[in-house]
C-alpha positions in Angstrom: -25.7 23.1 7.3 -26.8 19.5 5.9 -24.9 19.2 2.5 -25.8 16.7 0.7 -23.9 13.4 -0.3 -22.0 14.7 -3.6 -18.6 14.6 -5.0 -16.4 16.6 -6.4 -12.8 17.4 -7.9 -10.1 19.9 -6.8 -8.0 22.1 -9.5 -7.5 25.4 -9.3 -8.0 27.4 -12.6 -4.3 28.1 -12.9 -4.1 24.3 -13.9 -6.2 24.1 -16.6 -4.9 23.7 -20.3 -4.3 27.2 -21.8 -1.9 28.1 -25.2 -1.0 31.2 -23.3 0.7 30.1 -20.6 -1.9 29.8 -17.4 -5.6 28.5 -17.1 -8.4 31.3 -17.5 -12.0 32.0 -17.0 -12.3 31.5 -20.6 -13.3 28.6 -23.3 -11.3 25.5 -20.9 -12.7 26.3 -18.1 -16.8 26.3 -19.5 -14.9 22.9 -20.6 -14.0 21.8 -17.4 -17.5 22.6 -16.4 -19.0 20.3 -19.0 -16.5 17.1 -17.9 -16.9 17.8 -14.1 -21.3 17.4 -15.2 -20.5 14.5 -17.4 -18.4 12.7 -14.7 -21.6 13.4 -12.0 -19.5 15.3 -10.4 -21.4 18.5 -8.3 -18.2 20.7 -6.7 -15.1 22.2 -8.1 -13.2 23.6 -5.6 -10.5 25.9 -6.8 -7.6 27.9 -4.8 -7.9 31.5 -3.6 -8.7 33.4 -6.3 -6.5 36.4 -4.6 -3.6 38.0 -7.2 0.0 35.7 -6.3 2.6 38.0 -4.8 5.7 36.1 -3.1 7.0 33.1 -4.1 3.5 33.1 -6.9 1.4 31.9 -3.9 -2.3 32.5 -3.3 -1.6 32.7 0.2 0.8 35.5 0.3 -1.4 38.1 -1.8 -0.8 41.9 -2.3 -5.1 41.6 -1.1 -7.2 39.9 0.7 -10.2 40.5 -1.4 -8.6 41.6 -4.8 -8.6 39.3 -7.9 -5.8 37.3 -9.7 -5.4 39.1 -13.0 -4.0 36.7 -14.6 -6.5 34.2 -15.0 -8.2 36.7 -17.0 -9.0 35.4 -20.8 -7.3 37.2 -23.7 -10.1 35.2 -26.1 -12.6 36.5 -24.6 -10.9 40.7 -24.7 -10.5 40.1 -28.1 -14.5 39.2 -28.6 -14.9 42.3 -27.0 -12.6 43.9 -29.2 -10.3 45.1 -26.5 -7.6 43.0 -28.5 -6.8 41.3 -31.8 -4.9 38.2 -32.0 -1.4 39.4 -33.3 -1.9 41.2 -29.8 -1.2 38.5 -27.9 -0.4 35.3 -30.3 2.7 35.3 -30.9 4.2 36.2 -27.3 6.0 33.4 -24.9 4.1 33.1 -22.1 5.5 29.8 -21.0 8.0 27.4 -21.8 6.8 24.5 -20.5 3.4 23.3 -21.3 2.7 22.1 -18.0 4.2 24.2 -16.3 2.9 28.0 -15.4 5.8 30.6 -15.5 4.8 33.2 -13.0 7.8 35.3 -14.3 6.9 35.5 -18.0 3.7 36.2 -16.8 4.5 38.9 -14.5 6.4 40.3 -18.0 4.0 39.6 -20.5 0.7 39.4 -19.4 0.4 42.6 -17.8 1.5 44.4 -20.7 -1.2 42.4 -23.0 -3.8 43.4 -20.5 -2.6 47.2 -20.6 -3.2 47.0 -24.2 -6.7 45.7 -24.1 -7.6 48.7 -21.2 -5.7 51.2 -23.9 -8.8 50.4 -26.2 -11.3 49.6 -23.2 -13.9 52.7 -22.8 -13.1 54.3 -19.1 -16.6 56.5 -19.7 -18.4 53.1 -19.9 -21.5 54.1 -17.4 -21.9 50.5 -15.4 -17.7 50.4 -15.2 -17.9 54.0 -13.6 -20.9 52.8 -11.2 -17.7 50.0 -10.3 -15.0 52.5 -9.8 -17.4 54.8 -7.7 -18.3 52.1 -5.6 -15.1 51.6 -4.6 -14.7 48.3 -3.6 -11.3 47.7 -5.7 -10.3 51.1 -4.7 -7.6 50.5 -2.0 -6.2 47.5 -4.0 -6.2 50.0 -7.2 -4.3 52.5 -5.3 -1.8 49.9 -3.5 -0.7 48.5 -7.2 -0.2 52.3 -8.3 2.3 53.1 -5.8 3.6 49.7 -5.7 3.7 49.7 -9.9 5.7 53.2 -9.3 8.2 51.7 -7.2 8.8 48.5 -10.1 6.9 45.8 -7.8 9.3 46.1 -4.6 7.6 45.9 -1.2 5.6 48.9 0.5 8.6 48.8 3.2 10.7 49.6 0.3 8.4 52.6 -1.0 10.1 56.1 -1.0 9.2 57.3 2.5 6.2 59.5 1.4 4.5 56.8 -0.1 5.0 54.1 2.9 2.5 55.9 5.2 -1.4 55.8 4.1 -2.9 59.1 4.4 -6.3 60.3 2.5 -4.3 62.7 1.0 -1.8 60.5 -0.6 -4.7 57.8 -1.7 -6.6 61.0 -3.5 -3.4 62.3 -5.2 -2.2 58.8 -6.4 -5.8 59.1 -8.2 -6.1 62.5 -9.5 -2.2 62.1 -10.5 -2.0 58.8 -11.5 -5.5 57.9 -13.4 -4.6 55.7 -16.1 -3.0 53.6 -13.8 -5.3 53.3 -11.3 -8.0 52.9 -13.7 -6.1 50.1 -14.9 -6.1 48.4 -12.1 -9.7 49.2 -11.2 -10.3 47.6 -14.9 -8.7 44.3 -13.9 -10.6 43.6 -11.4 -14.4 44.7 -13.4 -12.9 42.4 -16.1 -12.3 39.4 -13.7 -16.0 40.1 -11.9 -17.2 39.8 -15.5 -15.8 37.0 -16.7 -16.1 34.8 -13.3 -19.6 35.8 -13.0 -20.9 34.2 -16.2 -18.5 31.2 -15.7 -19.8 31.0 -12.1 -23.7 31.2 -13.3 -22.4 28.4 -16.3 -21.3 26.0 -13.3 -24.9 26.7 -11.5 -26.5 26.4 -14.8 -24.8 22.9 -14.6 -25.8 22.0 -11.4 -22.0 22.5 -10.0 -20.9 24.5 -6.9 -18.2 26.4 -6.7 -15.8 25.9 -3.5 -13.5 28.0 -2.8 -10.8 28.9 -0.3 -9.7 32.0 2.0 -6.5 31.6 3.6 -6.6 32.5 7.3 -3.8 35.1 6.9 -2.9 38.0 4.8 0.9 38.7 3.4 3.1 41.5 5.5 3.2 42.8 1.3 -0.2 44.0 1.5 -2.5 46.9 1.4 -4.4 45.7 4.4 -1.2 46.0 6.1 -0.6 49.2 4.1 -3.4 50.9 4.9 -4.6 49.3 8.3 -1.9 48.1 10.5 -4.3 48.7 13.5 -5.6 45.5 12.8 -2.2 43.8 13.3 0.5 43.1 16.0 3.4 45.8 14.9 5.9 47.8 16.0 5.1 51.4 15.8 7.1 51.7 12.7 4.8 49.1 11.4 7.5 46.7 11.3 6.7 42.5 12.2 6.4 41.8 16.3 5.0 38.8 15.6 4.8 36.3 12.7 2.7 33.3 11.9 3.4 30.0 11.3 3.6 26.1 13.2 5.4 24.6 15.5 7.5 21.7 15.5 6.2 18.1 14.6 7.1 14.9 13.6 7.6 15.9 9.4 9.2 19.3 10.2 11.7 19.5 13.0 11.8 23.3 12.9 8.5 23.7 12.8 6.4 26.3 9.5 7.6 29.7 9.4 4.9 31.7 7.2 6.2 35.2 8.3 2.4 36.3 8.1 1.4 39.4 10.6 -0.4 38.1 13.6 -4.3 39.7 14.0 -5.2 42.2 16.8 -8.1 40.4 18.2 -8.4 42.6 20.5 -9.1 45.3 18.1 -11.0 43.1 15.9 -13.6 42.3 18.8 -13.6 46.2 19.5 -14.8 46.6 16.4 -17.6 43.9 15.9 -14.9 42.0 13.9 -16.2 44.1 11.1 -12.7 43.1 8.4 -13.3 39.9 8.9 -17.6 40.0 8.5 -16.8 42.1 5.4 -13.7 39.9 3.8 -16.5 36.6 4.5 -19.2 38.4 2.6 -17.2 39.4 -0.3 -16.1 35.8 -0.8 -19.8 34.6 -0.5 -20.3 37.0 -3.1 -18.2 34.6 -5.7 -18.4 31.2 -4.0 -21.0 28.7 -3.0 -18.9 26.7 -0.7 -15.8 28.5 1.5 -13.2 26.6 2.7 -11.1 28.5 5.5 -7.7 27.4 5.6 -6.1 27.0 9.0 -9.2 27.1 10.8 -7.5 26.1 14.3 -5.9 29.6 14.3 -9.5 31.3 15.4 -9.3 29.3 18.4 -5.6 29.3 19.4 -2.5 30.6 17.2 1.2 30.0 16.5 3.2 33.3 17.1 6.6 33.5 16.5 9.2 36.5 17.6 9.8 38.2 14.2 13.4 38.2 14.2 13.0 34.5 15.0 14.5 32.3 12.1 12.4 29.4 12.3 9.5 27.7 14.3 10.7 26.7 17.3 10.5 28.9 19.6 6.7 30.4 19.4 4.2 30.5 21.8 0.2 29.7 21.6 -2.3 32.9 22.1 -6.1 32.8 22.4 -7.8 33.7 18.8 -11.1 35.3 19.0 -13.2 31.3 19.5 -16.8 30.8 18.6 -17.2 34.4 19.2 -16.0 35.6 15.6 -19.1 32.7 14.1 -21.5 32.8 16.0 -23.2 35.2 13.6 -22.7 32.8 10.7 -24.3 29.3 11.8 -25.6 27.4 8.8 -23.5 29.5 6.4 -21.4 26.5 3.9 -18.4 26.7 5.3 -15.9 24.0 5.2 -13.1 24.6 8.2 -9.4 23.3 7.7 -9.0 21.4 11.0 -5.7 19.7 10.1 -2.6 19.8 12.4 -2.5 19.9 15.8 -6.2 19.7 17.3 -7.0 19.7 20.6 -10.1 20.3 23.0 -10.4 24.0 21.7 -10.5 23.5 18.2 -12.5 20.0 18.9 -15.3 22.7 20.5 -15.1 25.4 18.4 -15.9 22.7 15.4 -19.0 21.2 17.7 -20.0 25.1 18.4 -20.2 26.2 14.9 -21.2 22.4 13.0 -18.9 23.5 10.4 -17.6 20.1 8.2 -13.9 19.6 8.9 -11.7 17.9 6.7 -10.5 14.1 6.8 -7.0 13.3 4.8 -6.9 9.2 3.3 -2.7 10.2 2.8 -2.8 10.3 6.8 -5.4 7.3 6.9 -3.2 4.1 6.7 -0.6 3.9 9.5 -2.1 1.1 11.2 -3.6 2.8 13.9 -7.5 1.6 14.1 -8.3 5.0 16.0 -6.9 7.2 13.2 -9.6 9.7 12.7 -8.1 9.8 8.8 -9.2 6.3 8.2 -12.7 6.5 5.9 -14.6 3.9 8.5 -13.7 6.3 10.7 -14.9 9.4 8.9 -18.4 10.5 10.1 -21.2 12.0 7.7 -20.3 16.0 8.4 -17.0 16.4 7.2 -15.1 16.2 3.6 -13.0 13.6 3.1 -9.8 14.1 0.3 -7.0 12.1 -0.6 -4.8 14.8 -0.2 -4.5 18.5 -0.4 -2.7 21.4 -2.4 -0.2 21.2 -0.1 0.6 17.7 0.3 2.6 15.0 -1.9 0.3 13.2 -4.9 -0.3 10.2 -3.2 1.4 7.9 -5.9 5.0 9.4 -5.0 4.1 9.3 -1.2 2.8 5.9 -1.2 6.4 5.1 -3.9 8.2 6.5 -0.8 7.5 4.8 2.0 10.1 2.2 3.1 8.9 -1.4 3.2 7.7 -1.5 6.8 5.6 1.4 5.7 4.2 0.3 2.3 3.2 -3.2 4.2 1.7 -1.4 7.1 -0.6 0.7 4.4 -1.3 -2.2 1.9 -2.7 -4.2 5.0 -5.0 -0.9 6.5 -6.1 -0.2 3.0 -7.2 -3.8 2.8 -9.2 -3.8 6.4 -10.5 -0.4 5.5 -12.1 -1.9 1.9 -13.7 -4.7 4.0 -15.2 -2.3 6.2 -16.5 -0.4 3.0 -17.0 -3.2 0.9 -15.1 -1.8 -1.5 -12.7 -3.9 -4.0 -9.3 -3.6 -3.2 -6.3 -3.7 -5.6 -2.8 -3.5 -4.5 -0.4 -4.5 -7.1 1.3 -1.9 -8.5 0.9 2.0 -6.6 -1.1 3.2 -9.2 -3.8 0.8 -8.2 -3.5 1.6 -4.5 -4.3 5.0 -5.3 -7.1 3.9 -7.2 -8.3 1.9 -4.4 -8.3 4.6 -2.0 -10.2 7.2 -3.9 -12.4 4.9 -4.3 -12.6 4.4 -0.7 -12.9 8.5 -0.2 -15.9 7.5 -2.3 -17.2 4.9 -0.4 -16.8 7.0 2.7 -19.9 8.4 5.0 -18.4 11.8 4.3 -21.3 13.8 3.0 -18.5 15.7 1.0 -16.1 13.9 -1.3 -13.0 16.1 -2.7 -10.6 14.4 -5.1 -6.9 16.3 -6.2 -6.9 16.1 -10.0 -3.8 14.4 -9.7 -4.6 11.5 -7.4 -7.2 11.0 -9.8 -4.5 10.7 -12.4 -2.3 9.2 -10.1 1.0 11.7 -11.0 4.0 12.0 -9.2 6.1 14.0 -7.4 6.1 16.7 -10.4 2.7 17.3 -10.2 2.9 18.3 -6.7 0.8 22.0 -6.1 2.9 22.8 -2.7 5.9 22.4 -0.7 5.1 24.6 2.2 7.7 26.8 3.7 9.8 26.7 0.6 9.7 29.0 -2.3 10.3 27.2 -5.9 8.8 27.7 -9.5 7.3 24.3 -8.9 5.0 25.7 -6.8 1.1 26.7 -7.7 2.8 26.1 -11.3 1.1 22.1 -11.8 -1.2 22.0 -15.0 -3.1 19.5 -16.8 -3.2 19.0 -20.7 -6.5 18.2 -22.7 -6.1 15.0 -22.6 -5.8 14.0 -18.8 -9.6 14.7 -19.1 -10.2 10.9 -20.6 -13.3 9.3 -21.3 -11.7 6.0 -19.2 -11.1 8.4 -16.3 -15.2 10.0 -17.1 -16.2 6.3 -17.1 -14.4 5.7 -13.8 -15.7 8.7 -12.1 -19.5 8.1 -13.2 -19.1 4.4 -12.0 -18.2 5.7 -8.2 -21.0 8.4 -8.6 -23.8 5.8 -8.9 -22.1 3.3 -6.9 -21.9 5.0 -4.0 -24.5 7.5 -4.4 -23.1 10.2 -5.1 
């Protein structure tokens, strides 16, 4: 797949401005839409879309293919007179403005919402088609049993609701409808709303990235409901657990504490979950990113009871075999960490663009594959990712052999690109190097909202492998969207040919 030389801006809809407490698919983000056109920018990738579970992370999600609730927009219920405004107007949702409160929304939003399905009309013909189709039905039934039990883990489920049985899923139904329904109804309402934001973006000539983690949460109806396709214990417990090992920024290695996959059983089966889990995400995005894409070739396991990293050992995944069905579909692969031969084939097998990281860029190594001179057309470069610091506090925190070393590469690399540098103050180094992501042969050009704003440490989206409320809680205000920083972007659009 030949994408073509564009740019484009990462923020995930949980950051946008919002007076109740979290960015929605309503009014900010048709707004975001407009600036992203203005600015000539052409992608807006967001995060997975999945409902947050543990630790309010995308990545650790009650489902796989289910959708965050909470992004739905209460403006938009009460335009279809599901609420009124002293429904919902007057209620905390946050305290900080940019800040997103998972916990006041786990006990306020939810409760709004069940007021807007109390006037929502079950009988409605196209939301019965939904229900009957069943494609929300496991996640529907999951989130019965799970709302029965006040939240707590399916290990912690009364013992006649911890086994999936046909039985149990059509009782929870016939006994439980209202809920169920209402859970059914979250996810027609998000399909609604997403869909007419998502045909606003095409309208506006801007794709829509977006992101499937590699794993799914032990907390999940996939798990739930089909441990066959995961390495357990016969009590279903965790064997095996995911995560990375050891490096030189994390001496005990990234314990996850994801389920490992049964390829085994998933190449029995024509890898069938994972064909099915692809399409549905094609079915809201125009671009996929896969996150840790060097687990299909070889993966991390670690001994459950294991309490960090350290001591895991590398399996086979299931390799090109598990793509080879999906050449020339847009799909951006997550190649960071430790690459080797396998994952350096399974990227030439499949063509997929891999990903290229400016934070890693400037060490003074001319072979770093990081550095933009370096960066070939098929891949898409970033400054950084969710999961990394802003690059104004990382670049404020290296010592002064380290801020020399990058202040000189950074220089070379803006000869090699003819690009302009600037290096007296951090903010203008970060400025120099987007605009070297910019300048970059990388067909695709992904900037963080906040090394476009250059922010610090507080604006940071991840710290992975801890758990914190500044996590996946980062938001911007209306006014980060400036016309200087519009000005700037449009400038390295036509420059560069974007």
């Amino acid at each position: 797949m030949n994408y073509k030389r564009s740019a484009g801006i990462l923020l995930h809809i949980t950051s946008l401005p919002s007076k109740y407490g979290v960015g929605t698919l309503g009014e900010e983000a048709y707004n975001f839409v407009d600036w992203l056109k203005k600015a000539g920018m052409k992608i807006w990738q967001v995060l997975p879309l999945v409902p947050t579970n543990y630790g309010d992370s995308p990545y650790q999600s009650a489902s796989s293919t289910a959708l965050n609730y909470y992004l739905i927009d209460f403006d938009i219920l009460r335009k279809k007179r599901l609420l009124k405004l002293s429904d919902y107007n007057n209620i905390q949702f946050n305290y900080i403005d940019y800040r997103v409160d998972y916990s006041l929304l786990f006990q306020n939003k939810v409760a709004v919402l069940k007021k807007a399905f109390s006037n929502f009309n079950v009988n409605n013909k196209n939301f019965q088609s939904f229900v009957q189709k069943g494609d929300f039905k496991d996640f529907a039934v999951f989130m019965t049993i799970k709302a029965m039990h006040y939240y707590q883990s399916w290990t912690s489920w009364n013992a006649e609701y911890q086994t999936y049985s046909k039985e149990l899923e059509e009782r929870i139904i016939n006994e439980h409808s209202s809920e169920y329904l209402f859970w059914q109804w979250t996810q027609y309402e998000f399909l609604d709303e997403w869909n007419k934001l998502h045909a606003y973006a095409k309208e506006n000539d801007i794709e829509i990235m977006g992101d499937m983690p590699l794993y799914v949460a032990y907390d999940s109806v996939e798990v739930w409901k089909n441990p066959e396709l995961f390495l357990l214990t016969e009590s279903k417990g965790l064997k095996l657990v995911a995560g990375c090992p050891p490096d030189a920024f994390t001496e005990d290695g990234q314990l996850w504490g994801n389920p490992i996959y049964d390829w085994n059983y998933m190449r029995e089966t024509n890898y069938e979950w994972w064909n099915q889990r692809i399409a549905k995400a094609f079915g809201l995005y125009d671009i996929l990113r896969i996150d840790h894409f060097r687990g299909f070739d070889r993966y991390y396991a670690i001994p459950a009871d294991h309490e960090n990293a350290r001591n895991g050992h590398w399996e086979d995944g299931p390799k090109f075999d598990l793509f080879k069905d999906k050449l020339g579909y847009k799909i951006v692969a997550e190649d960071l960490g430790l690459i080797d031969d396998g994952v350096r084939k399974l990227m030439a097998d499949t063509q997929y663009p891999g990903m290229k990281v400016l934070e890693f860029a400037f060490d003074g190594n001319p072979y770093n594959e990081h550095k933009p001179s370096n960066c070939a057309e098929n891949f898409v470069i970033y400054t950084g990712t969710h999961d990394n610091m802003p690059l104004y506090q990382y670049i404020c925190d290296l010592n002064p052999d380290q801020y020399n070393t990058f202040i000189w590469d950074m220089r070379n690399e803006c000869r090699k690109l003819n690009v302009c540098s600037n290096d007296g103050t951090p903010k203008d180094m970060v400025d120099t190097v987007v605009e070297l992501a910019f300048a970059s042969r990388a067909n695709l050009c992904i900037i963080p909202m906040q090394d476009l704003l250059a922010l610090g440490k507080f604006s940071r989206m991840n710290l992975p492998s801890t758990v914190s409320t500044d996590n996946w809680s980062y938001r911007i205000s209306k006014d980060d969207l400036s016309e200087e920083l519009l000005a700037r972007l449009i400038a390295y659009t036509k420059k560069y040919n974007r």
